[in-house]
N, CA, C and O atoms as a GROMACS GRO file, in nm:
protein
  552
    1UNK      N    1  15.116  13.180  11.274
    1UNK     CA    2  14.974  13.156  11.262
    1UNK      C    3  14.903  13.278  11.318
    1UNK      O    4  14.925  13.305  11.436
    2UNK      N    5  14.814  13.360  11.243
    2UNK     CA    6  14.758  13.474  11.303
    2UNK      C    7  14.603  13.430  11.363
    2UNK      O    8  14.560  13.335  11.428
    3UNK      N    9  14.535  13.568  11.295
    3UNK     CA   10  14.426  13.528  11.374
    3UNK      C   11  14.354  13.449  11.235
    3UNK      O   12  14.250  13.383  11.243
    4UNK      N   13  14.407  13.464  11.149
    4UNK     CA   14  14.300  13.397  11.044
    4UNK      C   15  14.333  13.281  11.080
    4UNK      O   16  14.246  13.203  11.117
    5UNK      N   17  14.486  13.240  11.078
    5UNK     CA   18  14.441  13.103  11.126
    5UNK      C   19  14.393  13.026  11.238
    5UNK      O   20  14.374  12.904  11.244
    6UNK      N   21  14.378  13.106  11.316
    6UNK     CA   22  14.306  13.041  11.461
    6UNK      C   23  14.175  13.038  11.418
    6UNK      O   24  14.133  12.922  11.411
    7UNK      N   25  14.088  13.132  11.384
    7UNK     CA   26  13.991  13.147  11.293
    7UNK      C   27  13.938  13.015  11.233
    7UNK      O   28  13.839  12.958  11.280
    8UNK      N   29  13.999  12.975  11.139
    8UNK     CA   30  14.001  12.862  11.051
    8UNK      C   31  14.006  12.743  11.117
    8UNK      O   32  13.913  12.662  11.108
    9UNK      N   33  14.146  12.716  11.211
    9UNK     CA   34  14.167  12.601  11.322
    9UNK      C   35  14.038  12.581  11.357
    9UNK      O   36  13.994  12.471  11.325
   10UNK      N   37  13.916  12.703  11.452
   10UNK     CA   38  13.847  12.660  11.530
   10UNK      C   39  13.745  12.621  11.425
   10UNK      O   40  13.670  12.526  11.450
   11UNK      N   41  13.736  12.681  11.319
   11UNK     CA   42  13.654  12.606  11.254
   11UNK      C   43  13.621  12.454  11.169
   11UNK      O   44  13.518  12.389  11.152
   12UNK      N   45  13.732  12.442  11.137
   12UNK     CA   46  13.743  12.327  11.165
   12UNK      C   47  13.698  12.230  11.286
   12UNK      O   48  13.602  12.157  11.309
   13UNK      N   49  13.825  12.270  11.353
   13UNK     CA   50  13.740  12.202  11.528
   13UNK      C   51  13.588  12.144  11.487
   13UNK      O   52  13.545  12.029  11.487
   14UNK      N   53  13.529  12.261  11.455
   14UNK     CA   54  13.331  12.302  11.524
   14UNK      C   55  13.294  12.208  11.412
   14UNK      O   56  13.209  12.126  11.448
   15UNK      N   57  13.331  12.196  11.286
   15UNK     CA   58  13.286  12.127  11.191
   15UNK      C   59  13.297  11.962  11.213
   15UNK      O   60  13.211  11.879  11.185
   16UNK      N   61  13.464  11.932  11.286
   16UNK     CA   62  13.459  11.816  11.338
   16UNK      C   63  13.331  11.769  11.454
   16UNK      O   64  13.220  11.716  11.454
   17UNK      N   65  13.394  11.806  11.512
   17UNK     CA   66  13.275  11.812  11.676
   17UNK      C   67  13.097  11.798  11.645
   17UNK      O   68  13.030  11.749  11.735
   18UNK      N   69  13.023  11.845  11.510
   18UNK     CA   70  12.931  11.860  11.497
   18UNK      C   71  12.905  11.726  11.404
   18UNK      O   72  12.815  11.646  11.427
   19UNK      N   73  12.994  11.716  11.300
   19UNK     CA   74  13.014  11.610  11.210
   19UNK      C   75  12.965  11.489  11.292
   19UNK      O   76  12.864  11.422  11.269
   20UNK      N   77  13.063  11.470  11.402
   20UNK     CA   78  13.052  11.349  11.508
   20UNK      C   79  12.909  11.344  11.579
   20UNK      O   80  12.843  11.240  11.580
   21UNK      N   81  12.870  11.446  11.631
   21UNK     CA   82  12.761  11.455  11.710
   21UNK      C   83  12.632  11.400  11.589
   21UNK      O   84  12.552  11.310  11.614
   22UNK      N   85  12.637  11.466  11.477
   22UNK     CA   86  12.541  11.435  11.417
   22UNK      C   87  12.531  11.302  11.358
   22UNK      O   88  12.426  11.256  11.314
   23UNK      N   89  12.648  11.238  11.358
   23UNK     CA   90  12.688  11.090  11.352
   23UNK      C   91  12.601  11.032  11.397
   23UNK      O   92  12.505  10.978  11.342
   24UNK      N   93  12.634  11.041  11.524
   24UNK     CA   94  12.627  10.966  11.637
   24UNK      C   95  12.468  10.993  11.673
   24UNK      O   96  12.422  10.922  11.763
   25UNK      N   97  12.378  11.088  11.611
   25UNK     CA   98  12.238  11.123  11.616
   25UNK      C   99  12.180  11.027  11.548
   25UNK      O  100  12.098  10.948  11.596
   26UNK      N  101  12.226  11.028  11.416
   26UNK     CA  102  12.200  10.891  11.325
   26UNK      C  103  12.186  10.763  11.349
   26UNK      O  104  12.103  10.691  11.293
   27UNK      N  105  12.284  10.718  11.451
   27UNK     CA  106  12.311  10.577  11.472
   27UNK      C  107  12.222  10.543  11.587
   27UNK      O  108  12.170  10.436  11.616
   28UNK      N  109  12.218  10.659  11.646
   28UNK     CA  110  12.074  10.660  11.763
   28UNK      C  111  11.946  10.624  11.719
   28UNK      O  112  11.889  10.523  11.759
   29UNK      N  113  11.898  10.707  11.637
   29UNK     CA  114  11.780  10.704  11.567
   29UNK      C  115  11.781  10.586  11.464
   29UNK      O  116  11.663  10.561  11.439
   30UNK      N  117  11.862  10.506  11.397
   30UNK     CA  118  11.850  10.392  11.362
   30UNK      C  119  11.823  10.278  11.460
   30UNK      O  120  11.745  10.185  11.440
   31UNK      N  121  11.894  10.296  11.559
   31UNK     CA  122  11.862  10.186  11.634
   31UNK      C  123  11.753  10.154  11.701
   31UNK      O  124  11.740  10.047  11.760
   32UNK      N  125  11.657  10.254  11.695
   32UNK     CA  126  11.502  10.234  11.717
   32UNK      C  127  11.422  10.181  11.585
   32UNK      O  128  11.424  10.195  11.462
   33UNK      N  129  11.365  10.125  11.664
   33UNK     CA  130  11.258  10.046  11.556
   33UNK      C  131  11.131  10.148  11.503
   33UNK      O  132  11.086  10.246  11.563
   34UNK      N  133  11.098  10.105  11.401
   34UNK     CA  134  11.003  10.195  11.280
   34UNK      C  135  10.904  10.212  11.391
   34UNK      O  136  10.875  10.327  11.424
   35UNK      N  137  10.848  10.111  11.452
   35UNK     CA  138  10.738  10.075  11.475
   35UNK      C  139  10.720  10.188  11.613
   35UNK      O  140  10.629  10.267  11.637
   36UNK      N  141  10.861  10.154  11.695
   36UNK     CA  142  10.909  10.309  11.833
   36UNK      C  143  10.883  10.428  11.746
   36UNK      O  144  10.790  10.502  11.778
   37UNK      N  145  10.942  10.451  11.656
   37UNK     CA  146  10.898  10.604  11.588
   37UNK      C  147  10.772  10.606  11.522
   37UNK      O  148  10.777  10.690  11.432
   38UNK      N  149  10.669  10.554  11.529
   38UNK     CA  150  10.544  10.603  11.485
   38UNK      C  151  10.458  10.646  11.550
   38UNK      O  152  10.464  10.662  11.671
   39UNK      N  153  10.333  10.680  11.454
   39UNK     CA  154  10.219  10.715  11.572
   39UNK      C  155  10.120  10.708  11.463
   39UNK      O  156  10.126  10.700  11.340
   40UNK      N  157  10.026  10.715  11.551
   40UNK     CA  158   9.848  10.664  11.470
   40UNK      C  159   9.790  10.812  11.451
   40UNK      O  160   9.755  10.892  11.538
   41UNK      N  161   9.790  10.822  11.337
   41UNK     CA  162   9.702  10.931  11.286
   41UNK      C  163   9.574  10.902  11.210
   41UNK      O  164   9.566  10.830  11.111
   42UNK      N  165   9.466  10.975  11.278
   42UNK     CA  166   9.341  10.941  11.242
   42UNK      C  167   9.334  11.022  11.053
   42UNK      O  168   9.384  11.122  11.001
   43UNK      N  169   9.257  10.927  11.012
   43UNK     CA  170   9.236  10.939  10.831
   43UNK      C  171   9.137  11.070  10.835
   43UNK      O  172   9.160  11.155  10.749
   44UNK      N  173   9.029  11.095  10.925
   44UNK     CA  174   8.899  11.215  10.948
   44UNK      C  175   8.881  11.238  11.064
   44UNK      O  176   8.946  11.176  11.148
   45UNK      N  177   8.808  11.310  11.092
   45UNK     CA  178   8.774  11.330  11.208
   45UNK      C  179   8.641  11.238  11.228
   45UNK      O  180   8.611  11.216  11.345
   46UNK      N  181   8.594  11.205  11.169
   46UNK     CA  182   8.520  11.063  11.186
   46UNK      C  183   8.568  10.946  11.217
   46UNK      O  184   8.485  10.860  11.247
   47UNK      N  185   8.672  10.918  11.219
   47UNK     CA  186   8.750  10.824  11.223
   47UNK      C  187   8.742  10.757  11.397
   47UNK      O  188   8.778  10.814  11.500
   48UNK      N  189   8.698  10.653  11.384
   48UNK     CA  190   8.710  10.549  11.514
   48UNK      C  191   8.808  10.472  11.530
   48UNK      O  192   8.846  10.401  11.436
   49UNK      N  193   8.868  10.470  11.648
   49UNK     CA  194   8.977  10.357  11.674
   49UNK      C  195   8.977  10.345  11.834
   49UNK      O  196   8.970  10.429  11.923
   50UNK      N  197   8.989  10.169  11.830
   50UNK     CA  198   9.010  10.119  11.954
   50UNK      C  199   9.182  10.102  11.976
   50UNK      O  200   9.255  10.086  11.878
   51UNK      N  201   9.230  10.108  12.100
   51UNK     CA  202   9.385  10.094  12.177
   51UNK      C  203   9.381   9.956  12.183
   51UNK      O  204   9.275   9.915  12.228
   52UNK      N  205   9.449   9.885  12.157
   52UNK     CA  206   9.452   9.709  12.210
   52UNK      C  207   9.607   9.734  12.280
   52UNK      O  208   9.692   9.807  12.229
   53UNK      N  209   9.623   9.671  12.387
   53UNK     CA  210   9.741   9.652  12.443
   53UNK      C  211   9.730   9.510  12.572
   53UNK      O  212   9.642   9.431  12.539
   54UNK      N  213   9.776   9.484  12.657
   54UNK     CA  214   9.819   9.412  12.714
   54UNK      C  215   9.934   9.275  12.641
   54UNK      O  216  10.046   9.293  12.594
   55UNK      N  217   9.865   9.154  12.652
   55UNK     CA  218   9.954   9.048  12.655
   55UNK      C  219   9.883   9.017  12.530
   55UNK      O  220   9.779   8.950  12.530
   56UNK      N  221   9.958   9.084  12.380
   56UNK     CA  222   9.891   9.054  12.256
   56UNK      C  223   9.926   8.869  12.215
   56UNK      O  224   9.862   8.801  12.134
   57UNK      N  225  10.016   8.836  12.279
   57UNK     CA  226  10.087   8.649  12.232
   57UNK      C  227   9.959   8.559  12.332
   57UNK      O  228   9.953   8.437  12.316
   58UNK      N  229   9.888   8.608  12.405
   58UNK     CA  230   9.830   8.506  12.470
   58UNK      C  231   9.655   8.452  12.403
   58UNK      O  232   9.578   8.367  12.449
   59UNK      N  233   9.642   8.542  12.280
   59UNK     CA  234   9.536   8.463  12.202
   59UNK      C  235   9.608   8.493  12.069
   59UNK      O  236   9.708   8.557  12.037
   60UNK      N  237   9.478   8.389  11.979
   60UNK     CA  238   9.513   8.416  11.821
   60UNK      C  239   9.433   8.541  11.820
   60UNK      O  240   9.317   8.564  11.854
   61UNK      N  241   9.561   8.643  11.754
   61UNK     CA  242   9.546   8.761  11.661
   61UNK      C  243   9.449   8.783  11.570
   61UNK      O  244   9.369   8.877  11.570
   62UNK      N  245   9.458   8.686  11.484
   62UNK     CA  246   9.379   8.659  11.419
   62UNK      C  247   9.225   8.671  11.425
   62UNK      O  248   9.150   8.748  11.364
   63UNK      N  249   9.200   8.579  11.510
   63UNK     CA  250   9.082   8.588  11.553
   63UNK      C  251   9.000   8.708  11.617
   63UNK      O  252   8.882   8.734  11.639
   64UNK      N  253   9.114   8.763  11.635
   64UNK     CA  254   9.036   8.863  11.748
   64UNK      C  255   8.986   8.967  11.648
   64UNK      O  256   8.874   9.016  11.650
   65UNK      N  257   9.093   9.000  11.551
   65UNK     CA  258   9.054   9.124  11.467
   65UNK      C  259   8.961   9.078  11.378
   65UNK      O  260   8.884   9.153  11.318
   66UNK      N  261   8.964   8.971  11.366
   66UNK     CA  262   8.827   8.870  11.240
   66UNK      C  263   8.671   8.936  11.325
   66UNK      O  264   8.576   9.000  11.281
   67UNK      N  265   8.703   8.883  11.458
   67UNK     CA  266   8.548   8.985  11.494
   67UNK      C  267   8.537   9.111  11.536
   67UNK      O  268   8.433   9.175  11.523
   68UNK      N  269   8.696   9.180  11.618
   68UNK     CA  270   8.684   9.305  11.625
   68UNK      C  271   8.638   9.399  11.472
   68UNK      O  272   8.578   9.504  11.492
   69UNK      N  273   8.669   9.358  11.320
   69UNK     CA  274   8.644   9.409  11.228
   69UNK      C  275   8.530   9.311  11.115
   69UNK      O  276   8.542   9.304  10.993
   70UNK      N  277   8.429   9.247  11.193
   70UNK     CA  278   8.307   9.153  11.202
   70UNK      C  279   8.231   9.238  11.126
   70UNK      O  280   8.192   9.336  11.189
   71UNK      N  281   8.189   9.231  10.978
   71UNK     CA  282   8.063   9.339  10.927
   71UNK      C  283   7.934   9.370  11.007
   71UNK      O  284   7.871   9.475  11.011
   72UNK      N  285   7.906   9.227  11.083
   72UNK     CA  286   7.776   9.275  11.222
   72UNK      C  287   7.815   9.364  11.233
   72UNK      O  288   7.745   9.431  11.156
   73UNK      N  289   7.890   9.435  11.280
   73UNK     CA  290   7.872   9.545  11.416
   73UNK      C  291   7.868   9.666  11.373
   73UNK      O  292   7.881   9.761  11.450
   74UNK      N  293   7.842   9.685  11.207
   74UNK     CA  294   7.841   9.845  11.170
   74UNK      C  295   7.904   9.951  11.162
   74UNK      O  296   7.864  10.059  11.119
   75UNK      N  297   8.040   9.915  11.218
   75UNK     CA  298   8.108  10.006  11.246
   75UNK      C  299   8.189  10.086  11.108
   75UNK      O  300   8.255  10.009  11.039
   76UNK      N  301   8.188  10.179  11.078
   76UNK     CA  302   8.238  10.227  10.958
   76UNK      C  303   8.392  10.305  10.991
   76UNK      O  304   8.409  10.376  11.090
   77UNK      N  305   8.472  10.283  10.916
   77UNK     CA  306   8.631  10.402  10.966
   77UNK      C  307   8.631  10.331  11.092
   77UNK      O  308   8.603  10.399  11.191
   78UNK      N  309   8.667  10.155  11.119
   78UNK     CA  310   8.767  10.160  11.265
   78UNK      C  311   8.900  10.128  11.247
   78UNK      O  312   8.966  10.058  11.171
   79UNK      N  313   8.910  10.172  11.302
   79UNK     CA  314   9.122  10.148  11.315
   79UNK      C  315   9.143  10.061  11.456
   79UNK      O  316   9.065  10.061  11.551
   80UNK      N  317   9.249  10.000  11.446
   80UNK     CA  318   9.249   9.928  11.591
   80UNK      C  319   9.445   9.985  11.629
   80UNK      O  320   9.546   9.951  11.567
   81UNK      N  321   9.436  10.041  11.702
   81UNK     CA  322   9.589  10.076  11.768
   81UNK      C  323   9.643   9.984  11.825
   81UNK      O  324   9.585   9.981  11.934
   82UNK      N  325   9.754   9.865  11.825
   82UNK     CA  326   9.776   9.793  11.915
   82UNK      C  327   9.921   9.882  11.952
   82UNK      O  328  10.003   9.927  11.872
   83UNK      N  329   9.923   9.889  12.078
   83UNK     CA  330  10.046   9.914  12.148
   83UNK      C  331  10.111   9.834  12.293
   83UNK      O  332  10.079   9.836  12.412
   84UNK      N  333  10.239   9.750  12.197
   84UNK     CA  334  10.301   9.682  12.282
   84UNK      C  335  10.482   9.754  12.312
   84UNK      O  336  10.550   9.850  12.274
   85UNK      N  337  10.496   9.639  12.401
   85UNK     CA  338  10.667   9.751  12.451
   85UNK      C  339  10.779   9.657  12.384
   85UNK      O  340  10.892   9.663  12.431
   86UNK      N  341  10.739   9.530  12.229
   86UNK     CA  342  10.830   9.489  12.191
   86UNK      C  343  10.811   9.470  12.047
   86UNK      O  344  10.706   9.475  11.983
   87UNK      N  345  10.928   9.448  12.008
   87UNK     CA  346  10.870   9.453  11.830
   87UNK      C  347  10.771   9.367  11.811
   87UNK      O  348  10.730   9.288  11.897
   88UNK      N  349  10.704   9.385  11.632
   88UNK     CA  350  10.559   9.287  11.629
   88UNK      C  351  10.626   9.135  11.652
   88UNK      O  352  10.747   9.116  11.667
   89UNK      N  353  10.534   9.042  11.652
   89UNK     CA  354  10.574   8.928  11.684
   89UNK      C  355  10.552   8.877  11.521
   89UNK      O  356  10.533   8.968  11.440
   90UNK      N  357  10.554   8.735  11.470
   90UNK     CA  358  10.571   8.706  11.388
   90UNK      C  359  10.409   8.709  11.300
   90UNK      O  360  10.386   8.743  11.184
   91UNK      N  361  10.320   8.662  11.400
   91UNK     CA  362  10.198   8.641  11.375
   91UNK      C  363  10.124   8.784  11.358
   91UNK      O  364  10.017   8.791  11.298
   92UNK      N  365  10.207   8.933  11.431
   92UNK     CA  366  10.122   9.077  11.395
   92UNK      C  367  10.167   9.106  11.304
   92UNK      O  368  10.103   9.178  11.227
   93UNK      N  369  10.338   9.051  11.263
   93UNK     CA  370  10.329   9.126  11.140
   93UNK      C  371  10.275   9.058  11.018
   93UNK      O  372  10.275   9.117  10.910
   94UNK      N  373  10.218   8.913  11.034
   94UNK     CA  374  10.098   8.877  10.906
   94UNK      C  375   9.994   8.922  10.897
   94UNK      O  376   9.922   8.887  10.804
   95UNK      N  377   9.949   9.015  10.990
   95UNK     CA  378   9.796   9.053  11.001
   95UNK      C  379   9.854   9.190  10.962
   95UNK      O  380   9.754   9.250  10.922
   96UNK      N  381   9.973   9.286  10.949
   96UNK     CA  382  10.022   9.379  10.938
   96UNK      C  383  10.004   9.352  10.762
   96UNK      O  384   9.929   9.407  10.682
   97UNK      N  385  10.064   9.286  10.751
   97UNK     CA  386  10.070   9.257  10.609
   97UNK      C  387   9.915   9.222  10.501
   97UNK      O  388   9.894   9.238  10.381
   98UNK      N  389   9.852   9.182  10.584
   98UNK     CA  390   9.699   9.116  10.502
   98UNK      C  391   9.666   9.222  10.469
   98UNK      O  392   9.690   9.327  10.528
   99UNK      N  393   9.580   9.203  10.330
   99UNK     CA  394   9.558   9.310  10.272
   99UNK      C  395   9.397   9.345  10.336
   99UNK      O  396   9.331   9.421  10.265
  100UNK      N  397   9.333   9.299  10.458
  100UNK     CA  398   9.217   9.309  10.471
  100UNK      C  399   9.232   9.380  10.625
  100UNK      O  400   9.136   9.416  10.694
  101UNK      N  401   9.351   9.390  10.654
  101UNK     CA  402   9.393   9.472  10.801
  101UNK      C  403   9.480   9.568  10.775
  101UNK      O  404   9.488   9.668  10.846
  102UNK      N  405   9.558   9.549  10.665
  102UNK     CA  406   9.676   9.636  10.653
  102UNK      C  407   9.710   9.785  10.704
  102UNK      O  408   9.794   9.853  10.763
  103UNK      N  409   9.533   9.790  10.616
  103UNK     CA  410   9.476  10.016  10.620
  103UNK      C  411   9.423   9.960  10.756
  103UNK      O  412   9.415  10.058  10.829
  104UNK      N  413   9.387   9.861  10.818
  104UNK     CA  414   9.311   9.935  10.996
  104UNK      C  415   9.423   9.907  11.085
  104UNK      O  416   9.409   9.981  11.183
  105UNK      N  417   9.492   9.859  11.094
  105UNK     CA  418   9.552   9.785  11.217
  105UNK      C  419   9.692   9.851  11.219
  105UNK      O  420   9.794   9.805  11.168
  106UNK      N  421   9.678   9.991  11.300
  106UNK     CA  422   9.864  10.022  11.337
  106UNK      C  423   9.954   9.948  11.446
  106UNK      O  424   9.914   9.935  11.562
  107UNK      N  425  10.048   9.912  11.414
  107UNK     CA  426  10.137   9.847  11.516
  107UNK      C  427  10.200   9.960  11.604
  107UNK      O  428  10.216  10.038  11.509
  108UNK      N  429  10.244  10.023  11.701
  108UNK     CA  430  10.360  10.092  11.788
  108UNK      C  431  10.399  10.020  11.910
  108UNK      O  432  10.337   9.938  11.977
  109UNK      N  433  10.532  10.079  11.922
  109UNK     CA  434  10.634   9.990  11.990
  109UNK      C  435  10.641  10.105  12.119
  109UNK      O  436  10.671  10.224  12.118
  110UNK      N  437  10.608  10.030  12.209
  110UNK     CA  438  10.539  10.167  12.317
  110UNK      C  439  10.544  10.127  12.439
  110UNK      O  440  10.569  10.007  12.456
  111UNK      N  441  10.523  10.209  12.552
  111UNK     CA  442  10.484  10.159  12.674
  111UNK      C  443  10.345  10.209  12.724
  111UNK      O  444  10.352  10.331  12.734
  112UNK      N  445  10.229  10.167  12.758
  112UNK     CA  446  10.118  10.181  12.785
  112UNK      C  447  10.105  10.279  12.954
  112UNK      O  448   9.998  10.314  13.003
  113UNK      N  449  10.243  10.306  13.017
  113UNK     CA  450  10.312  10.384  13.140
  113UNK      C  451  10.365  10.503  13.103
  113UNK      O  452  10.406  10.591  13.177
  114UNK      N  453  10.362  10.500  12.942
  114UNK     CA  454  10.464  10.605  12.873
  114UNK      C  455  10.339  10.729  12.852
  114UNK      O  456  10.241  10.712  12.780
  115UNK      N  457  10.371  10.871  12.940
  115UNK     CA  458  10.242  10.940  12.835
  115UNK      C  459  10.249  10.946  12.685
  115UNK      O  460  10.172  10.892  12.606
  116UNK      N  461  10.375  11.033  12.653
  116UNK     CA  462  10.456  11.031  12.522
  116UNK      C  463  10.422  10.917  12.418
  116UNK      O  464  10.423  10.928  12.295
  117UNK      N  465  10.393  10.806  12.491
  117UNK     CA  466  10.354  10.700  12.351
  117UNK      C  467  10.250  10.662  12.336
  117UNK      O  468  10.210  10.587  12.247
  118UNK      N  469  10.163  10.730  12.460
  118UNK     CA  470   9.991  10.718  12.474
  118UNK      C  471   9.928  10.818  12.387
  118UNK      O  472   9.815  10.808  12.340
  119UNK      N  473  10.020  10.926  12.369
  119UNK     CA  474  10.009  11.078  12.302
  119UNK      C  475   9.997  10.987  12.166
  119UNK      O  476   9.892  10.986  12.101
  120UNK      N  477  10.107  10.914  12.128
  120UNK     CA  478  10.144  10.859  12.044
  120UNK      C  479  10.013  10.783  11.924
  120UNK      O  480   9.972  10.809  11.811
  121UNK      N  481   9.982  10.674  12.037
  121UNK     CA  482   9.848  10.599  11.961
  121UNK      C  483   9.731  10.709  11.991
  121UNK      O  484   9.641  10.701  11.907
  122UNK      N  485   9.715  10.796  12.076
  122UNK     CA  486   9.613  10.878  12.058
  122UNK      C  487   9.488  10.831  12.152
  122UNK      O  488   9.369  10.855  12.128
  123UNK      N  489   9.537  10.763  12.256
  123UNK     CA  490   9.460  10.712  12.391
  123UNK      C  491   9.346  10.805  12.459
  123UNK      O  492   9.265  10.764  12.542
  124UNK      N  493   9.353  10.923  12.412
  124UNK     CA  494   9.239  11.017  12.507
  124UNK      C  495   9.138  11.020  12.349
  124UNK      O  496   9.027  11.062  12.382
  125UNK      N  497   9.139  10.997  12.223
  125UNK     CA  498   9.039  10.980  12.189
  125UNK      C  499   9.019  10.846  12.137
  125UNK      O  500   8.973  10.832  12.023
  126UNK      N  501   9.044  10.761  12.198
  126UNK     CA  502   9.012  10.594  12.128
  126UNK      C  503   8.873  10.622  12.212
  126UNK      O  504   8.839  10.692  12.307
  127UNK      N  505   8.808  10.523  12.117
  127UNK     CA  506   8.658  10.489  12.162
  127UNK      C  507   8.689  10.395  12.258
  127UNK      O  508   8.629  10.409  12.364
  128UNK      N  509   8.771  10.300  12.249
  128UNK     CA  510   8.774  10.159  12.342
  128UNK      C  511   8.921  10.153  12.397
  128UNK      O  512   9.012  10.206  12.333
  129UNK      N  513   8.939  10.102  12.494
  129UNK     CA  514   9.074  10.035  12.505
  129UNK      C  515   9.046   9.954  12.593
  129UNK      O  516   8.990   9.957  12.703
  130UNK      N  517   9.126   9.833  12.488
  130UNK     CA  518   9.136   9.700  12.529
  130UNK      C  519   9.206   9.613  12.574
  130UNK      O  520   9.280   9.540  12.508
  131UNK      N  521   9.185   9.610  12.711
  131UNK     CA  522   9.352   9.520  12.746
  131UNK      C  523   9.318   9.336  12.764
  131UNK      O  524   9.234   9.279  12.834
  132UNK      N  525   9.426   9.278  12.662
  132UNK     CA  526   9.427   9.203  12.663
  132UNK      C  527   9.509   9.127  12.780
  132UNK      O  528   9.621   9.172  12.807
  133UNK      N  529   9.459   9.012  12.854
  133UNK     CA  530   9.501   8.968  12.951
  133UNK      C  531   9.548   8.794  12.963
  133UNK      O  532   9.476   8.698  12.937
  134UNK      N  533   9.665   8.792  13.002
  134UNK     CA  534   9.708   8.607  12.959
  134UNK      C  535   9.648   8.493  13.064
  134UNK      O  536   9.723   8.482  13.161
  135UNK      N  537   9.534   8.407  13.070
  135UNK     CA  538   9.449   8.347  13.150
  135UNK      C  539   9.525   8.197  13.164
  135UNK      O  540   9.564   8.122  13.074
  136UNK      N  541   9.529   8.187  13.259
  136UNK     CA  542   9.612   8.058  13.306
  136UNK      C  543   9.516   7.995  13.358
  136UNK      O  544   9.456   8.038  13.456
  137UNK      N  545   9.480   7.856  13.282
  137UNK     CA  546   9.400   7.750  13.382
  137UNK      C  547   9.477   7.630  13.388
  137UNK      O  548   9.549   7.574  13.305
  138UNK      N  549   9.432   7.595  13.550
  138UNK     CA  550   9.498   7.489  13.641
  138UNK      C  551   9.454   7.363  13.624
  138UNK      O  552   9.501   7.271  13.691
   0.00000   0.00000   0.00000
């Protein structure tokens, strides 16, 4: 075996070794959810959007975006960012789905502690952020 074939051997090797690594990059990046790899990009620079985060299961969804996106209030181009730290629940992803929220309402799978996922929904220019809070009466 000369040098061509050591040559060849290591290349091989490097082709294995990278093969695997890039495998194994794949199976990483699948195992995050769509919703972890996104981010809210504004449509203009006109474009308004409020952050919603806290405890999104402790009211109806529904409701909230029925008046957060209320024709009263004038608001033209709002987007509403919700960022929670678990996949949508069953009830965001019907409002994900309605065809009357679909274009405003981004879902991300985030931590509101995270800068990186604050970067993410775009927290230093939301007009609002709204934390929702779970009210316990006795």
């Amino acid at each position: 075996m000369g040098l061509r074939g050591v040559h060849t051997f290591l290349l091989h090797g490097i082709v294995i070794l990278f093969g695997c690594k890039l495998t194994f990059s794949f199976v990483s990046f699948n195992k995050q959810s769509v919703y972890a790899r996104a981010s809210f990009y504004p449509k203009t620079s006109k474009t308004t959007h409020v952050l919603v985060c806290g405890d999104t299961r402790s009211s109806s969804l529904t409701e909230f975006f029925q008046e957060l996106f209320h024709e009263d209030h004038d608001i033209v181009n709002l987007y509403a960012v919700v960022l929670q730290p678990d996949a949508p629940t069953y009830e965001m992803l019907q409002i994900l789905r309605d065809p009357v929220y679909s274009l405003s309402v981004c879902y991300l799978e985030g931590n509101v502690l995270n800068e990186k996922d604050l970067k993410r929904a775009k927290a230093s220019r939301a007009k609002v952020i709204i934390i929702v809070l779970l009210l316990w009466f006795v």
